[in-house]
ROKOLLO-735153 format. One line per field, with one value per atom (N, C-alpha, C): residue number from 0; residue in one letter; atom name; x negated, y, z negated. Coordinates in nm, 3 decimals. Example, Ala and Ser with C-alpha at 12.3 -4.5 7.8 and 13.67 -1.06 7.14 Angstrom:
<nodes>
num (0|0|0|1|1|1)
residu (A|A|A|S|S|S)
atome (N|CA|C|N|CA|C)
xx (-1.319|-1.230|-1.320|-1.285|-1.367|-1.290)
yy (-0.569|-0.450|-0.330|-0.225|-0.106|0.003)
zz (-0.780|-0.780|-0.780|-0.708|-0.714|-0.787)
</nodes>
This chain:
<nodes>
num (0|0|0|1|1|1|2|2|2|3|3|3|4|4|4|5|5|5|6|6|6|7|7|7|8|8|8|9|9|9|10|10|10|11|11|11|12|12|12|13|13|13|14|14|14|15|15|15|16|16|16|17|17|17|18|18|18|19|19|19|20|20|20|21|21|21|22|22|22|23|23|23|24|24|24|25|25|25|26|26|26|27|27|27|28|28|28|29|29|29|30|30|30|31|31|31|32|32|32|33|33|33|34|34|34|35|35|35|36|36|36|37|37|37|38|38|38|39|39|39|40|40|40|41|41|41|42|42|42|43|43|43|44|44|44|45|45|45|46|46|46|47|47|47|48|48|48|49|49|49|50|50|50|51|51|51|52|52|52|53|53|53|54|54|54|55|55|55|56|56|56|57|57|57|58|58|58|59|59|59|60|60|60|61|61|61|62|62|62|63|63|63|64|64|64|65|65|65|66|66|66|67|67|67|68|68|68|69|69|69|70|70|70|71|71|71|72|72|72|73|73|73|74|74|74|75|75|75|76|76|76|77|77|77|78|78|78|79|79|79|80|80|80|81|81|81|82|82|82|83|83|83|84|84|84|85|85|85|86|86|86|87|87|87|88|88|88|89|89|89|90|90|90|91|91|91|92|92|92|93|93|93|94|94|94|95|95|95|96|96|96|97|97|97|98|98|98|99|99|99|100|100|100|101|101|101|102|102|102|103|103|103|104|104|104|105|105|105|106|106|106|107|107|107|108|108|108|109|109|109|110|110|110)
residu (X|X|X|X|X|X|X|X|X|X|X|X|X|X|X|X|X|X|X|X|X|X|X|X|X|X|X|X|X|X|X|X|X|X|X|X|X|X|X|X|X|X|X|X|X|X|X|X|X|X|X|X|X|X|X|X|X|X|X|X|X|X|X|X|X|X|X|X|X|X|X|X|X|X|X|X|X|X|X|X|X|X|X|X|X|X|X|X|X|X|X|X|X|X|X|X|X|X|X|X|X|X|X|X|X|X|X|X|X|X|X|X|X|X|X|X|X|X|X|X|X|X|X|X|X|X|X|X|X|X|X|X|X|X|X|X|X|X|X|X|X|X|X|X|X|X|X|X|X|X|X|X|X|X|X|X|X|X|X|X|X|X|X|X|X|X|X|X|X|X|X|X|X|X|X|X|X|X|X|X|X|X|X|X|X|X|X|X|X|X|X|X|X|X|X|X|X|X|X|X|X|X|X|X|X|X|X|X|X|X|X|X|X|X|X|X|X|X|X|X|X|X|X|X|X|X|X|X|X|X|X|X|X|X|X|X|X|X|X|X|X|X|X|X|X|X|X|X|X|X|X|X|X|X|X|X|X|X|X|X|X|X|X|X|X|X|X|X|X|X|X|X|X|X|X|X|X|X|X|X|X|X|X|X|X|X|X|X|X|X|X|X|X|X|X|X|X|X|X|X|X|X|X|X|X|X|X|X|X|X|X|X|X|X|X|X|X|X|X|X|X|X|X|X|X|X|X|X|X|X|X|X|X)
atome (N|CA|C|N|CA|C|N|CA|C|N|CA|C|N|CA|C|N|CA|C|N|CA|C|N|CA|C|N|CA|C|N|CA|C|N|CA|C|N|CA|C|N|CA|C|N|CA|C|N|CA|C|N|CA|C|N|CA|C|N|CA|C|N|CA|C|N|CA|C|N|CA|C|N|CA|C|N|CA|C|N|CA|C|N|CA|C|N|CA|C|N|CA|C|N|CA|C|N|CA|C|N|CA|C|N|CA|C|N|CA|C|N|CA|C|N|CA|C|N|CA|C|N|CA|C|N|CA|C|N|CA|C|N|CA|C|N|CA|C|N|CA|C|N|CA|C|N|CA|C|N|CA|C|N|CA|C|N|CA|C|N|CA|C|N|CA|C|N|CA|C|N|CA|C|N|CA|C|N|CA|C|N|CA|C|N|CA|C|N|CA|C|N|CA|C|N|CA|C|N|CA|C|N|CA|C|N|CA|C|N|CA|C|N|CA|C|N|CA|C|N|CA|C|N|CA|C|N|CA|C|N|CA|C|N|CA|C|N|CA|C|N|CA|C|N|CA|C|N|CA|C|N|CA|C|N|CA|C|N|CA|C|N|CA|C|N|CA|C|N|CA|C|N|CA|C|N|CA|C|N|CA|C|N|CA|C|N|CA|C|N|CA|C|N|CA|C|N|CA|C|N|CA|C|N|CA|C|N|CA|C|N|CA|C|N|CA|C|N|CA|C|N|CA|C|N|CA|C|N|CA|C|N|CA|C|N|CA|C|N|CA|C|N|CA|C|N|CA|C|N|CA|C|N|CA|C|N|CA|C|N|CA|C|N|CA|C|N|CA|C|N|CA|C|N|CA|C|N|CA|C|N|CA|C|N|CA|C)
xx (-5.122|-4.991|-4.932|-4.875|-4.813|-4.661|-4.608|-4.440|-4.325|-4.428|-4.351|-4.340|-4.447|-4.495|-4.590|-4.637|-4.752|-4.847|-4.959|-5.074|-5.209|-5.257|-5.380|-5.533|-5.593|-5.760|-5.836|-5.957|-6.035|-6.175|-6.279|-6.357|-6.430|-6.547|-6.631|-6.552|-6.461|-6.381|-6.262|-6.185|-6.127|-6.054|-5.912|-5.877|-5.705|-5.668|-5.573|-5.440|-5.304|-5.198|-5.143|-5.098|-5.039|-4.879|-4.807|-4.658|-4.550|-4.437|-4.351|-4.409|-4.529|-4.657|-4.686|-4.688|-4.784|-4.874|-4.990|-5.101|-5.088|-5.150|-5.207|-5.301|-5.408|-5.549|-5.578|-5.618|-5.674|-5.829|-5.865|-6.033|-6.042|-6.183|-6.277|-6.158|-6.087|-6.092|-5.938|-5.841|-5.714|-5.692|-5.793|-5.737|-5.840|-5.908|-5.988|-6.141|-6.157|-6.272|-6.403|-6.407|-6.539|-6.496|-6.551|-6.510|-6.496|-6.375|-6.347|-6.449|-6.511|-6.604|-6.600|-6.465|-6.446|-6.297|-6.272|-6.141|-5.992|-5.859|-5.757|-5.678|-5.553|-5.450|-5.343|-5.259|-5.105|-5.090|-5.018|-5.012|-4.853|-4.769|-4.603|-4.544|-4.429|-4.364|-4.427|-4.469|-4.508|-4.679|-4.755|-4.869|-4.974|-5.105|-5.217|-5.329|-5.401|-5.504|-5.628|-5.716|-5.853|-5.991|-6.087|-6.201|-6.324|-6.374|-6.545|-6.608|-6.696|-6.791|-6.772|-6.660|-6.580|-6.486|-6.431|-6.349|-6.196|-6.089|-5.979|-5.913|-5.830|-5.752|-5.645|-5.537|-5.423|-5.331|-5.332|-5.311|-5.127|-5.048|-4.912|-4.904|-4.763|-4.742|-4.727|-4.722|-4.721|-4.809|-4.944|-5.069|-5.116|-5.270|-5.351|-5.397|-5.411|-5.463|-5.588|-5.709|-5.799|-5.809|-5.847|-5.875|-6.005|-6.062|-6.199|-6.222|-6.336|-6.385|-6.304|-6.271|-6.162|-6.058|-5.981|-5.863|-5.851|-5.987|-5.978|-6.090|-6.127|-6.194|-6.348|-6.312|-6.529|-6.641|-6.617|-6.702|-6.629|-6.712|-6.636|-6.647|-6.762|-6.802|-6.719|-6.606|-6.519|-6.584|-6.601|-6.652|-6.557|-6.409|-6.340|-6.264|-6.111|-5.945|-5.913|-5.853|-5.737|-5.619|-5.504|-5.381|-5.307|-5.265|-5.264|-5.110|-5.006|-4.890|-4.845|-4.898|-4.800|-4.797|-4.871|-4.885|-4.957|-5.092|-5.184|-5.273|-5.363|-5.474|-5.587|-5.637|-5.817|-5.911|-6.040|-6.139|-6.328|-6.326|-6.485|-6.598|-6.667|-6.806|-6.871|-6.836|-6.954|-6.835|-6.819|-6.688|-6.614|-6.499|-6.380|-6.256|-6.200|-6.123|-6.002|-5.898|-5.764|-5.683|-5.562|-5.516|-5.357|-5.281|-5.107|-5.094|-4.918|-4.847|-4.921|-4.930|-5.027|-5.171|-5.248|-5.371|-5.431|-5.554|-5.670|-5.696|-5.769|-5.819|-5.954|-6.048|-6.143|-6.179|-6.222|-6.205|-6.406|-6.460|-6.585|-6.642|-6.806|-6.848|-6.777|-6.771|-6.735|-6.578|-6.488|-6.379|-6.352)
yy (2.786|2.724|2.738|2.617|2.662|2.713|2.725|2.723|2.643|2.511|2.415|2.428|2.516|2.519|2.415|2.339|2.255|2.293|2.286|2.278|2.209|2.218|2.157|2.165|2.113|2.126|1.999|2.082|2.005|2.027|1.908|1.908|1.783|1.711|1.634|1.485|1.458|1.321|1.343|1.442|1.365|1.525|1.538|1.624|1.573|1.697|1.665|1.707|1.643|1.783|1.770|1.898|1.849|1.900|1.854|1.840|1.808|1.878|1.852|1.776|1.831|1.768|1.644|1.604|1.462|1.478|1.454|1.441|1.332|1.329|1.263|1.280|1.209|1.231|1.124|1.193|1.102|1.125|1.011|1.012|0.927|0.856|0.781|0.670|0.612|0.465|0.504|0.598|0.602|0.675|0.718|0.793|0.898|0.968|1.058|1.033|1.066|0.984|1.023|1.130|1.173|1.308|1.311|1.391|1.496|1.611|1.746|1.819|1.907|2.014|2.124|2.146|2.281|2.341|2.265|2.374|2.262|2.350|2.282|2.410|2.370|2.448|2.423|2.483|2.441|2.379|2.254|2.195|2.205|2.230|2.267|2.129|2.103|1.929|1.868|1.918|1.920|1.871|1.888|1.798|1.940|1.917|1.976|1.968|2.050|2.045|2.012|1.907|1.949|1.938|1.978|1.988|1.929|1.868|1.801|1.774|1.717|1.682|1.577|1.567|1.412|1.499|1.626|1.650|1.723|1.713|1.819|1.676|1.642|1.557|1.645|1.574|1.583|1.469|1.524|1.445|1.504|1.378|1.396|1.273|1.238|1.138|0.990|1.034|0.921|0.876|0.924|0.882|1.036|0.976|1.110|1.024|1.178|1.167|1.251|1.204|1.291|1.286|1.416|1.494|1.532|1.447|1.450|1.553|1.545|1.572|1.509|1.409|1.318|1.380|1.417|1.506|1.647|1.744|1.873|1.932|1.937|1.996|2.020|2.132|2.158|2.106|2.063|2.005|1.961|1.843|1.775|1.836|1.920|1.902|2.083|2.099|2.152|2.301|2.359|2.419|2.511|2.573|2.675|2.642|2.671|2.724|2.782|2.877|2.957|2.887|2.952|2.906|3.074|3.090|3.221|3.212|3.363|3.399|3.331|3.344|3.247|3.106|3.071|2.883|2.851|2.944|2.882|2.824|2.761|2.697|2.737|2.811|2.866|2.768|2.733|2.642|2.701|2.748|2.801|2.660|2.678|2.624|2.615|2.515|2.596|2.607|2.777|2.854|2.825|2.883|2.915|2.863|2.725|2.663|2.715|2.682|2.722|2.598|2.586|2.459|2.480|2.511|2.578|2.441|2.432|2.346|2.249|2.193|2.038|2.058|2.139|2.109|2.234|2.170|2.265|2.428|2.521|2.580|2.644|2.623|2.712|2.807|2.917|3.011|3.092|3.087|3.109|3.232|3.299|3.461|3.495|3.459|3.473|3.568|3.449|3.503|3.637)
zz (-0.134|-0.134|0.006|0.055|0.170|0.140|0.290|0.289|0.240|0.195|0.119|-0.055|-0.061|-0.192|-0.225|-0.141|-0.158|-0.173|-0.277|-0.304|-0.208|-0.150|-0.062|-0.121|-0.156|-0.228|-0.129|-0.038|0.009|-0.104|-0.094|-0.195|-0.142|-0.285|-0.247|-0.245|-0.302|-0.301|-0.224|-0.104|-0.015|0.024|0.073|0.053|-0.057|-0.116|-0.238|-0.198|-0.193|-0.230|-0.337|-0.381|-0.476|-0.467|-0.495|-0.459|-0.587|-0.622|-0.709|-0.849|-0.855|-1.017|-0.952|-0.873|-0.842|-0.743|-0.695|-0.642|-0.559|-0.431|-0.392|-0.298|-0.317|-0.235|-0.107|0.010|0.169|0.107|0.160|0.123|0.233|0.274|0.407|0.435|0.273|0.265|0.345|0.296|0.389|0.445|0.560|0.639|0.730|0.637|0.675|0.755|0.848|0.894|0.807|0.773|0.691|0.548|0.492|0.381|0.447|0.428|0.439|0.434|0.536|0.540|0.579|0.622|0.677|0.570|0.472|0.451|0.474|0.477|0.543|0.567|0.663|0.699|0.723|0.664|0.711|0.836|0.877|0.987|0.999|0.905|0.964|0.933|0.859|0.865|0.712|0.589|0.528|0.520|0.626|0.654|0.626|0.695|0.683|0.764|0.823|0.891|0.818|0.867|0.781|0.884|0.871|0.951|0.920|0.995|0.975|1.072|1.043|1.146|1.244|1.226|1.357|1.400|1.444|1.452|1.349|1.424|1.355|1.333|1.207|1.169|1.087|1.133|1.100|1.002|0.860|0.755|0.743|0.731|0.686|0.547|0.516|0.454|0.510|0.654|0.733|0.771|0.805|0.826|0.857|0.952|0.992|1.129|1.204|1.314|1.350|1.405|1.420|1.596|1.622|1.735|1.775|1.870|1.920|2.047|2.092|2.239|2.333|2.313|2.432|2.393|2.305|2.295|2.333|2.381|2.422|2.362|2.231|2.175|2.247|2.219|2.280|2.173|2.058|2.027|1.873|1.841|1.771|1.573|1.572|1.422|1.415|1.345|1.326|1.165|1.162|1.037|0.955|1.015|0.939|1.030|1.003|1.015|0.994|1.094|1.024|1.100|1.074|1.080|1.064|1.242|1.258|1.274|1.260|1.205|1.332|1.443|1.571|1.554|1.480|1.444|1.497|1.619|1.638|1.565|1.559|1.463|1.538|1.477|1.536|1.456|1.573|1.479|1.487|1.404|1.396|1.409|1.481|1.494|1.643|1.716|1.880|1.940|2.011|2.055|1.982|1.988|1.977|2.015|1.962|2.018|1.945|2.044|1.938|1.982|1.892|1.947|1.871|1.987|1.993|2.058|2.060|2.156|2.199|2.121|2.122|2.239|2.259|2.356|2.315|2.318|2.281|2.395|2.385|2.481|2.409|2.499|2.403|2.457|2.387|2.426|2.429|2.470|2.521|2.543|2.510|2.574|2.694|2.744|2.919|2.905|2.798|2.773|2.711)
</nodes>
């Protein structure tokens, strides 16, 4: 549940929220570029993070936006979120990207 009290369920037909008893689901056809594979996370504004193999998309009621390699990301196929107490968004799969105040940084061995 988030801070809204919204419900979020990613799965094999799209990702879900569920909200004040009504549902509604993003799947390929509105919105989502590929089925949910990593999970979701609070995105703040009543919306949600979700993760796959195209990248980080950002699902609201207003639409979704997905976030590629041309947007920052070190690589596009996204596998886990967290959604850390500062509002960063951490993304598991090659390094360690995090993505605060709108721009990615990733964060690498070296680091």
């Amino acid at each position: 549940m988030d801070s809204l009290g919204q419900v979020w369920v990613s799965g094999d037909q799209g990702l879900c929220r569920l909200k004040d008893g009504q549902a509604r689901l993003w799947t390929t056809t509105n919105g989502l570029p590929v089925l949910p594979g990593a999970g979701s996370a609070e995105a703040g504004n009543g919306g949600a993070w979700v993760g796959g193999r195209l990248g980080l998309t950002r699902v609201e009621d207003a639409g979704t936006r997905t976030y590629t390699t041309a947007d920052g990301l070190a690589h596009n196929h996204v596998r886990s979120l967290f959604r850390a107490p500062d509002g960063a968004l951490w993304l598991g799969g090659r390094g360690l990207p995090r993505y605060r105040a709108g721009r990615f940084v990733a964060i690498r061995e070296t680091d």
